[in-house]
C-alpha positions as CSV (number, residue, x, y, z in Angstrom):
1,X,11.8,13.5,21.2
2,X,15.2,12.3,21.6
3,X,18.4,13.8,20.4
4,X,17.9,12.8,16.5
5,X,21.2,13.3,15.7
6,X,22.7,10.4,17.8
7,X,20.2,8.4,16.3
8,X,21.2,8.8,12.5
9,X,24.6,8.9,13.8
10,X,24.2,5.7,15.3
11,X,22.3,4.0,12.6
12,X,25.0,5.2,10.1
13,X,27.7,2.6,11.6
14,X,28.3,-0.5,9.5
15,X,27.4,-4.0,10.5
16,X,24.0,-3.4,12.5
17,X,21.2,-3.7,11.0
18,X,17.4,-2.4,11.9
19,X,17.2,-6.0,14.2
20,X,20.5,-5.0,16.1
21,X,19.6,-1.3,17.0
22,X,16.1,-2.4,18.0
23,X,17.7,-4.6,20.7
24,X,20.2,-2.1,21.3
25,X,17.0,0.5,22.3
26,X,15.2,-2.3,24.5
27,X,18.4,-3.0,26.6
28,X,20.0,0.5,27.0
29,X,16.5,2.8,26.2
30,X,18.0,5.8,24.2
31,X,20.8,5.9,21.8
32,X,22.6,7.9,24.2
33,X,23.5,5.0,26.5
34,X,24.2,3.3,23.6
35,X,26.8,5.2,22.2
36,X,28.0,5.7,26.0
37,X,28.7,2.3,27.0
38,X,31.4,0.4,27.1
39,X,32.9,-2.1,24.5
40,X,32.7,-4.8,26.9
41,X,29.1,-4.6,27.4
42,X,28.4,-3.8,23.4
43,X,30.1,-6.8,22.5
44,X,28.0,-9.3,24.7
45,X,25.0,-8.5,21.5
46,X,25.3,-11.1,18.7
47,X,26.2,-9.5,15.9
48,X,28.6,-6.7,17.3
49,X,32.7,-7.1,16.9
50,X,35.1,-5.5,19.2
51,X,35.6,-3.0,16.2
52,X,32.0,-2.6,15.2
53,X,31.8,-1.6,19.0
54,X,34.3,1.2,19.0
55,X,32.5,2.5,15.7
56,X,29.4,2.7,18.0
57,X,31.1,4.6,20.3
58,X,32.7,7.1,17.8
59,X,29.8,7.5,17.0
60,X,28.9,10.3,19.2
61,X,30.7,12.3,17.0
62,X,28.6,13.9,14.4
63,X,29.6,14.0,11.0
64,X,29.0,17.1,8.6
65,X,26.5,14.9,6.3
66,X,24.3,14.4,9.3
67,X,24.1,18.1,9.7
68,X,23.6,18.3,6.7
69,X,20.7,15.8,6.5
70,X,18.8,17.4,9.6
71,X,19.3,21.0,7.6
72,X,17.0,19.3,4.7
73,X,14.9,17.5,7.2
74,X,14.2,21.5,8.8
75,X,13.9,23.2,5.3
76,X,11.2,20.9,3.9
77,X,9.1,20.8,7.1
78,X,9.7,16.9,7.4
79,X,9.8,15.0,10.9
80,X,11.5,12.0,12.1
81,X,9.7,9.9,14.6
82,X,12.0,7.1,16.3
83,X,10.9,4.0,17.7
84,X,10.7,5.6,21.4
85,X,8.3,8.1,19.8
86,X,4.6,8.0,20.8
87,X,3.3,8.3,16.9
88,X,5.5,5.1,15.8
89,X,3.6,2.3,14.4
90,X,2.9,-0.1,17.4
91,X,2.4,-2.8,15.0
92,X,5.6,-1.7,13.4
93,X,7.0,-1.6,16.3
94,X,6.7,-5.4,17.0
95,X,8.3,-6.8,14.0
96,X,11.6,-8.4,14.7
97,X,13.9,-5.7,12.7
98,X,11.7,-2.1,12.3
99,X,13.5,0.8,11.3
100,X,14.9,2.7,14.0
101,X,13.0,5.7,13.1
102,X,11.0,6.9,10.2
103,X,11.2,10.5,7.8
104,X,7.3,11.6,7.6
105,X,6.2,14.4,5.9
106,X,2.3,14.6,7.3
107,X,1.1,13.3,10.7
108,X,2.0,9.7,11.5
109,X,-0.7,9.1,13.9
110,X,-4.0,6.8,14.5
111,X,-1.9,3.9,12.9
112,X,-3.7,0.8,15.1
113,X,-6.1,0.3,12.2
114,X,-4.2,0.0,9.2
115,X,-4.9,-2.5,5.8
116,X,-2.0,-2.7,3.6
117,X,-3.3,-3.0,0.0
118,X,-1.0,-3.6,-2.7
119,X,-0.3,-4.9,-6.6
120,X,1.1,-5.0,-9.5
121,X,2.4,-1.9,-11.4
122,X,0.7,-2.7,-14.5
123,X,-3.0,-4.2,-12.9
124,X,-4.8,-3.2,-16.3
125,X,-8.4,-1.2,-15.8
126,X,-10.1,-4.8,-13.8
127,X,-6.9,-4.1,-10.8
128,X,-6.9,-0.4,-10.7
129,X,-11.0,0.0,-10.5
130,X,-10.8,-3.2,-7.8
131,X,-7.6,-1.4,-5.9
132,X,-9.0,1.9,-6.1
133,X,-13.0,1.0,-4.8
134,X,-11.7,-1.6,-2.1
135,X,-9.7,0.8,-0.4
136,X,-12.1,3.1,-0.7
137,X,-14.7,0.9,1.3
138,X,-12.2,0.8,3.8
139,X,-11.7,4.1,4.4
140,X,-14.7,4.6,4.7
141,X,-14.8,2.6,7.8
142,X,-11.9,4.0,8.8
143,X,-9.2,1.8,8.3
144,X,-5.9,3.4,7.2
145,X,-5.4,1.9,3.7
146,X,-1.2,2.0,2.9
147,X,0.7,1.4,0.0
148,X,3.5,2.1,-1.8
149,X,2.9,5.1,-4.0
150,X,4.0,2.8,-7.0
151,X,1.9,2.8,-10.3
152,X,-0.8,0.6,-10.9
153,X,-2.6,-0.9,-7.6
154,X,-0.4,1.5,-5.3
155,X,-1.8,4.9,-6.5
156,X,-5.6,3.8,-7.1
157,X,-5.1,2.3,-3.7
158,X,-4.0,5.5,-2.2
159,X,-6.6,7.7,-4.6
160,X,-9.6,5.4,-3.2
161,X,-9.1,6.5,0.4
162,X,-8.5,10.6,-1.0
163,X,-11.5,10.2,-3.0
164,X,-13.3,9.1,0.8
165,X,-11.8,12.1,2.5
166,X,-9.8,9.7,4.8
167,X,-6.8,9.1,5.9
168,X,-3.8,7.0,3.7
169,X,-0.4,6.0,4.5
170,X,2.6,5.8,1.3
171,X,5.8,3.9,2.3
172,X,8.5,4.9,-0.2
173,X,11.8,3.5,-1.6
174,X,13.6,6.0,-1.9
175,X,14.4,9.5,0.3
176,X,10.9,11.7,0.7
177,X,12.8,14.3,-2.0
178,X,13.3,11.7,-4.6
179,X,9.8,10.9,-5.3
180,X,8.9,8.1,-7.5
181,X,7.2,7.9,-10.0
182,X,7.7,11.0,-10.9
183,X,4.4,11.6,-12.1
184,X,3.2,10.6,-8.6
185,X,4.5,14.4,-7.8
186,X,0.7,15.7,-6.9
187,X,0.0,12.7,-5.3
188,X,2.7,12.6,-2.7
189,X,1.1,16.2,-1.3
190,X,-2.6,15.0,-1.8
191,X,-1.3,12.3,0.6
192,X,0.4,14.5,3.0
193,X,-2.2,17.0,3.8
194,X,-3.9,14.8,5.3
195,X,-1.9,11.3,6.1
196,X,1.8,10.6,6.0
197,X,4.4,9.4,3.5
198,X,7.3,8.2,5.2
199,X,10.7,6.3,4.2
200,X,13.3,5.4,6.1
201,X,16.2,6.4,3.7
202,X,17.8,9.5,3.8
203,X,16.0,12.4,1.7
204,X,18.3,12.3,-1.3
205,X,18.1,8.3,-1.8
206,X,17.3,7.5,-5.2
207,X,14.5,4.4,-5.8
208,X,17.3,1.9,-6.1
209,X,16.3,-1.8,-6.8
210,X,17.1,-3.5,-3.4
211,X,15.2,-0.6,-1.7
212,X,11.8,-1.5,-2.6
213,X,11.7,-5.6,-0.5
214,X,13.0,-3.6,2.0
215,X,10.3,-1.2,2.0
216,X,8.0,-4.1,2.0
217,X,8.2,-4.8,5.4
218,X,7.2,-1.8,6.4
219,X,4.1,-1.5,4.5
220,X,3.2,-5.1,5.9
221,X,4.7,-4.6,9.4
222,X,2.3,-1.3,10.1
223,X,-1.0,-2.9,8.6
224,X,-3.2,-5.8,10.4
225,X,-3.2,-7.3,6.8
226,X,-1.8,-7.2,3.5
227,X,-4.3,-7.4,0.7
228,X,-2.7,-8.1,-2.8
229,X,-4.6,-7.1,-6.0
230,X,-3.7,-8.2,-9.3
231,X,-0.5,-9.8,-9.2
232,X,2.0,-11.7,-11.6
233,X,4.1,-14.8,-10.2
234,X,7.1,-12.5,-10.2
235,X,5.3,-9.5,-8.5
236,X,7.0,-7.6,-5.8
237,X,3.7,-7.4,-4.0
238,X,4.1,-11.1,-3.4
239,X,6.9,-9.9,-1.1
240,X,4.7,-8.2,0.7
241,X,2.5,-10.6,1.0
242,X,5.4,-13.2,2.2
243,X,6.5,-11.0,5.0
244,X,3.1,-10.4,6.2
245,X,2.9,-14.1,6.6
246,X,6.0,-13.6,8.7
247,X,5.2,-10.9,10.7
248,X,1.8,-13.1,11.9
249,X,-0.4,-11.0,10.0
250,X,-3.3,-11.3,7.6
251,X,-3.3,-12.4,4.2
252,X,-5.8,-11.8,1.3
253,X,-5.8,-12.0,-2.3
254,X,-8.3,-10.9,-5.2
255,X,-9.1,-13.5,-7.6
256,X,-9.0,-12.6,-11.3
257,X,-9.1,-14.0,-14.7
258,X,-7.8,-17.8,-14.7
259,X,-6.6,-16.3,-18.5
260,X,-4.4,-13.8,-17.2
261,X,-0.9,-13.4,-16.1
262,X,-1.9,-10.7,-13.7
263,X,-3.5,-13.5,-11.5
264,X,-1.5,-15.7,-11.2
265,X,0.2,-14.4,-8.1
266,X,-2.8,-13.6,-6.4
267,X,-4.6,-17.4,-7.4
268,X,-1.3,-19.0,-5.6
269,X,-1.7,-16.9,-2.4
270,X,-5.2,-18.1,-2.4
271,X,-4.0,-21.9,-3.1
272,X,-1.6,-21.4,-0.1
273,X,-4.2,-20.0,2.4
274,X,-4.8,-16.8,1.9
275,X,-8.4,-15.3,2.6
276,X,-10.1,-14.9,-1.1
277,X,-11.7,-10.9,-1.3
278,X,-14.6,-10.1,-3.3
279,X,-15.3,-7.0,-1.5
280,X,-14.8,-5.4,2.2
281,X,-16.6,-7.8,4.1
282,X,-14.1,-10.4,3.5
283,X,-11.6,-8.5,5.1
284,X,-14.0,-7.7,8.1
285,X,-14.6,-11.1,8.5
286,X,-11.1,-12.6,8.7
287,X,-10.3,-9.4,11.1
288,X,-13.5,-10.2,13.2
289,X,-14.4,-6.6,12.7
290,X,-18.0,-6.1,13.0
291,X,-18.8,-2.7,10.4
292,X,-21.6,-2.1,8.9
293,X,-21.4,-1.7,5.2
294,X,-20.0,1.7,3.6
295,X,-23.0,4.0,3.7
296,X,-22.1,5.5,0.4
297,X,-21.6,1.7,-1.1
298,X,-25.3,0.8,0.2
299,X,-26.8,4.0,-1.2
300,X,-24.6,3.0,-4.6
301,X,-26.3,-0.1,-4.7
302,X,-30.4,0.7,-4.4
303,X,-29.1,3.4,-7.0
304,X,-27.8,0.9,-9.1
305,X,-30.6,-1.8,-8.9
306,X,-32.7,1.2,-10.0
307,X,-31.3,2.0,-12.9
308,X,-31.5,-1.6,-13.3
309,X,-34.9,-2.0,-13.1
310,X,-35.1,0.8,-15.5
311,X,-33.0,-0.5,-18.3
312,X,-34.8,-2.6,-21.5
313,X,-34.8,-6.4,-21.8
314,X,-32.2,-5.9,-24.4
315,X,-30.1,-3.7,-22.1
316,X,-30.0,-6.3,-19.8
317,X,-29.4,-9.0,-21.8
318,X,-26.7,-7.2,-23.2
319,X,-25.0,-6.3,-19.5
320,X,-25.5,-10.4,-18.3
321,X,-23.1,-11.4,-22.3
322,X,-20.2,-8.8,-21.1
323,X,-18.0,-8.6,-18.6
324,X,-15.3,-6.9,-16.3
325,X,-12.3,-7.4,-18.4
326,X,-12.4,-5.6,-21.9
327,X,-13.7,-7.4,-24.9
328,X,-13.6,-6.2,-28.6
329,X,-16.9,-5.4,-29.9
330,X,-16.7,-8.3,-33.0
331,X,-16.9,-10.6,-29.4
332,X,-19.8,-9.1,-28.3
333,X,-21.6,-9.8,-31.5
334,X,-20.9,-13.2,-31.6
335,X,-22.5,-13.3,-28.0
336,X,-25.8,-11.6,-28.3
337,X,-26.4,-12.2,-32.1
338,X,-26.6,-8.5,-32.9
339,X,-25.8,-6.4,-35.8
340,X,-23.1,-4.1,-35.1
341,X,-25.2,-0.9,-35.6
342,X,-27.8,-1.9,-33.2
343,X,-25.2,-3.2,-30.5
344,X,-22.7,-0.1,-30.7
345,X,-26.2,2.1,-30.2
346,X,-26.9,0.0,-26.8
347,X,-23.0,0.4,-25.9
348,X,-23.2,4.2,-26.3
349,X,-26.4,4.3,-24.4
350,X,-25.4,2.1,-21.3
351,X,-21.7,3.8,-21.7
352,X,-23.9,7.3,-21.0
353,X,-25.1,5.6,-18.1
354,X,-22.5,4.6,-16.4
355,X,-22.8,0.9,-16.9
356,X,-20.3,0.3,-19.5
357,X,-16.9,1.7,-20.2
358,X,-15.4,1.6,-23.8
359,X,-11.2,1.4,-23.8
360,X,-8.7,1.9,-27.0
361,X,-9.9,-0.1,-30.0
362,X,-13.3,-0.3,-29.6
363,X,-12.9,-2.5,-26.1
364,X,-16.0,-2.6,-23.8
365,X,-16.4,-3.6,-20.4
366,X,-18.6,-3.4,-17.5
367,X,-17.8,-0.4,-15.6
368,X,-16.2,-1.9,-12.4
369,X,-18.3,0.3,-9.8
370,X,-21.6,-1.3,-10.4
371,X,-23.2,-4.4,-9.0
372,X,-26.4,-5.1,-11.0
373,X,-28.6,-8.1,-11.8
């Protein structure tokens, strides 16, 4: 690994930018040579003064926060891995400004088969169960699902590939010791043991505002696609989904409700192009992956048609009236033409069997998992 030092020493001078120090690294190879060549031959880069030149080459000298930032880096057990590193993201790797190196806590490694899957922070139960199962699928076949570790889509997105036993990769906006949300604590380490969270911010950055489109491109520049789940027109995920299109990579979206505000991001990437998901073999197709089905999701579905075929005409008819989204049992009524004590006594039977889920104020669904009839 290369002298660390020179590279956060380097990267801490004002005027270049991620774009700059990559061509930097591609014309002089460490930041060594950087630092050590002459003003003349710094200048001849767009983008570099005679003065932001000198400041390049004081850099060499390295200042007491640095040490002081390596000190943390040692005493947490984090790493940095640079661009020259063998475990930085080759996909990353190719975007036109990639961070010149990356804090990790966990192993950043096996990234060439990564699927970005991201949303918005208040999906509702349809997102989260969609977010959480989809990227579950995909870890089962092995894709590497990354996100940011926000709420909503982001953490059922990185809980469906720990509840697989597979690997899953956060990108944060802030410093790896300023993790947010907060409640996300657990989380970050559940992620760690056995992926990576990684940030390129120093480890005390807070989760300021203009950190998170930054972020974005990270999250998109390390993943073969971006896949956005539940999204409003303002949603930062449609970022993500904007630089993905940059970066020549895969788009998809996940259709919802044509009632809700939470789809109307993800119904305009769809208008523009974007490949329409219903499930993982969407995403396999567009990637011209050929995977077999998750083996666990096939075994899920005999069990389900089943308990299906188990189920009373009633049962049935009451599973075809209702639907993913919650609806307010006085709805259901109208629908089947049932009095309420005979329909909440088929709820509470198909809620016992997994089938339906009841939410706050008497709200029913059908639990997302399932696939029947």
């Amino acid at each position: 690994m290369d002298n660390i030092s020179l590279w956060l020493s380097l990267c801490s001078v004002s005027n270049i930018g991620s774009s700059i120090i990559k061509r930097l690294i591609i014309r002089f190879k460490t930041p060594e040579k950087v630092i050590n060549s002459s003003v003349s031959e710094l200048m001849k880069f767009k983008g570099i003064s005679c003065k932001t030149a000198e400041k390049i080459q004081k850099s060499r000298i390295i200042s007491d926060n640095i040490k002081r930032e390596l000190d943390l880096i040692k005493k947490h057990g984090y790493k940095i891995i640079t661009l020259l590193d063998k475990d930085y993201p080759e996909l990353l790797r190719e975007i036109y400004d990639p961070p010149p190196y990356l804090y990790v806590s966990g192993t950043l490694a096996h990234t060439d088969k990564n699927i970005a899957v991201v949303g918005s922070r208040s999906a509702g139960d349809y997102g989260i169960s969609v977010a959480k199962h989809l990227s579950r699928d995909l870890a089962y076949l092995n894709f590497t699902v990354v996100s940011g570790m926000a709420a909503g889509v982001d953490t059922a997105a990185h809980n469906g590939a720990i509840s697989a036993n597979k690997r899953t990769i956060a990108v944060l906006g802030s410093g790896l010791l300023k993790i947010y949300p907060a409640v996300n604590y657990d989380l970050f380490y559940k992620i760690s043991e056995n992926g990576a969270v990684v940030s390129e911010f120093p480890v005390n950055i807070p989760p300021r505002p203009y950190n998170f489109p930054k972020r974005n491109r990270i999250i998109s520049g390390m993943s073969l696609g971006t896949v956005v789940v539940c999204a409003s027109e303002k949603s930062g995920a449609l970022i993500t989904a904007r630089l993905a299109q940059e970066q020549n990579r895969e788009v998809f979206a996940v259709p919802g409700s044509v009632n809700s505000l939470r789809s109307r991001g993800t119904h305009a990437l769809i208008k523009q192009g974007a490949k329409l998901v219903e499930d993982v073999r969407d995403i396999l197709e567009e990637l011209n992956t050929s995977c077999e089905v998750p083996v666990l999701a096939q075994k899920n579905e005999k069990k389900q048609k089943k308990l299906y075929d188990k189920l009373s005409l009633e049962e049935r008819d009451l599973l075809i009236a209702m639907d993913v989204y919650p609806v307010h049992i006085d709805e259901i009524v109208k629908k089947v033409d049932m009095p309420v004590y005979k329909l909440s006594g088929l709820l509470l039977k198909l809620e016992i069997k997994g089938l339906v889920t009841q939410s706050f104020g008497k709200l029913f669904s059908l639990s997302k998992d399932i696939k029947i009839g």
